[in-house]
N, C-alpha and C positions, 0 to 999 in steps of 0.2 A: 259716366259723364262728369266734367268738372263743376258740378255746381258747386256752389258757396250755402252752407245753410239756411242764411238770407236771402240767396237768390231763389232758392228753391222754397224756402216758407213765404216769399211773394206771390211765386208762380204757382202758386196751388189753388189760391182764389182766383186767379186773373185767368187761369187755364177751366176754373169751373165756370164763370161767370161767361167765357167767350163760348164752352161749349153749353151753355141754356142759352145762349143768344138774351145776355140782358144786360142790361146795366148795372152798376155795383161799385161799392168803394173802390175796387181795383181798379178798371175803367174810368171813373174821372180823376185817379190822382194820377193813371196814365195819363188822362187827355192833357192836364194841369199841367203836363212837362214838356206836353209834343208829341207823346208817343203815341201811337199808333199799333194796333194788335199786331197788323203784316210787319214791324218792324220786330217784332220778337219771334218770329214763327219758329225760326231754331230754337231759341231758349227752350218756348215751350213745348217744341220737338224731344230737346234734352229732357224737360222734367217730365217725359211721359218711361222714362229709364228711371228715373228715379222712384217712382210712386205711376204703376203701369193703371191703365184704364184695367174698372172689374165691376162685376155686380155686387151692389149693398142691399140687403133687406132692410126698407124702412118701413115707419109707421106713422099713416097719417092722422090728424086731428080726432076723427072717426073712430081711428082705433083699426082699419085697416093695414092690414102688412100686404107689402106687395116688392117688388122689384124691379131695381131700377139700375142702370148704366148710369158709371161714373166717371166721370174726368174731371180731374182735380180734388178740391177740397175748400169747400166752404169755411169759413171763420167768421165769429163770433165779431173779432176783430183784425181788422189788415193790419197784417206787419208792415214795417217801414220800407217803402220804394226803394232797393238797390243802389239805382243808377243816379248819381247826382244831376242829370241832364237828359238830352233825348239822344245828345248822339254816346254819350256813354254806353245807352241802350243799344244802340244799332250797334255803333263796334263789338261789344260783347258777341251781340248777336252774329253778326257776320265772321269771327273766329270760331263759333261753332259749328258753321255751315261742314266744312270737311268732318271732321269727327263726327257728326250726327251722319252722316251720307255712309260712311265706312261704319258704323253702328248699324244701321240700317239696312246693310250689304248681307253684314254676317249674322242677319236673323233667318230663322227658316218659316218659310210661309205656312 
């Protein structure tokens, strides 16, 4: 997939934070420009080729190890927003729609 290394060190928090369903730096500096999650869905379609959903062994407070399903990647700190705007975002995003569709073709279930 054609990401940009900035597109894709965005989209690793923004794609953890939309799968725990929460709020997070990534999400308000999206809302801050317009953006909306549904207006990325390809992107973040693409950065699941880039860095694939997998199981991480963590460890809780407790001292607990356990296992958990991931998508994305947390940070410490958000990288800087890509897109200069919101529709920067959508176009981007809507260019990717074929390529991710034909990606998506020649996987095998």
């Amino acid at each position: 997939m054609p990401l940009t290394p900035e597109v894709s060190a965005f989209l690793g928090p923004t794609v953890a934070e939309y799968s725990d369903i929460q709020r997070g730096p990534a999400s308000l500096v999206l809302q801050d420009r317009g953006i909306r999650f549904d207006d990325l869905v390809w992107l973040m379609e693409a950065y699941k080729f880039v860095d694939p959903p997998g199981i991480e062994t963590v460890v809780d407070p407790h001292g607990v190890t356990s296992d958990v399903f991931r998508l994305g990647r947390h940070k410490e700190t958000l990288p800087p927003i890509p897109w200069a705007d919101a529709e920067a975002a959508r176009k981007r995003n809507r260019e990717l729609e074929a390529e991710v569709c034909k990606r998506r073709e020649g996987e095998t279930p």
